[in-house]
N, C-alpha and C positions, 0 to 999 in steps of 0.2 A: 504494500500500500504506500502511494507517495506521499509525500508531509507537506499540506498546502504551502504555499508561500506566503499567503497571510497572515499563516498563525508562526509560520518563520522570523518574518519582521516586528509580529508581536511578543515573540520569545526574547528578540532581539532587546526591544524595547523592554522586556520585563527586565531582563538580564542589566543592562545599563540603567533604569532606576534606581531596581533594589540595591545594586553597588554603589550607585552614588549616595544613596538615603545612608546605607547602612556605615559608610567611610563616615560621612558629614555628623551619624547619630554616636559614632566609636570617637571622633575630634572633639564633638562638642562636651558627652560625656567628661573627656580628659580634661581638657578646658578646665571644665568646673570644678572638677576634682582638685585642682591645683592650688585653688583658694588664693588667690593673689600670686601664688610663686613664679620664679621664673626659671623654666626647665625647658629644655630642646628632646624630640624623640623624630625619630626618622620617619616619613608618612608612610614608608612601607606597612607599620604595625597598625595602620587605621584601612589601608589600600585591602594590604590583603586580606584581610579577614571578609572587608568589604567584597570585594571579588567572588570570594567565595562565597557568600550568601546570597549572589547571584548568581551564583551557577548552580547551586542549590534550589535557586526560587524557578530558574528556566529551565531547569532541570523535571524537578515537580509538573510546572505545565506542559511539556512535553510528553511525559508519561502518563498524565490526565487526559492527553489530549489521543493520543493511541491507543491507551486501553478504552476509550470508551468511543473509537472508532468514527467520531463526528470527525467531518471536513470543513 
């Protein structure tokens, strides 16, 4: 069965939100945490995790999206 393209670009789409919500939701947290101070950390540790709960979340709808065989 082919995987439309619509729900490609919406995967896509899910994919680049959830990553940027979740980098911007891991920053801000830190942010706050810091209570005034002044500290440095590499955006790697906000990127990636971020990333990865986007491939997690495009992940999900894709396999939502085959198992239950709608186009």
């Amino acid at each position: 069965m082919a995987y439309s393209s619509k729900y490609w670009w919406t995967e896509l789409a899910l994919f680049v939100s959830v990553s940027a919500a979740s980098a911007f939701l891991l920053t801000t947290l830190w942010a706050e945490s810091l209570d005034g101070r002044e500290e440095t950390v590499s955006g790697l540790l906000f990127i990636i995790p971020g990333l990865i709960t986007g491939l997690w979340a495009a992940r999900r709808f894709r396999r939502h999206r085959m198992a239950s065989g709608s186009r």
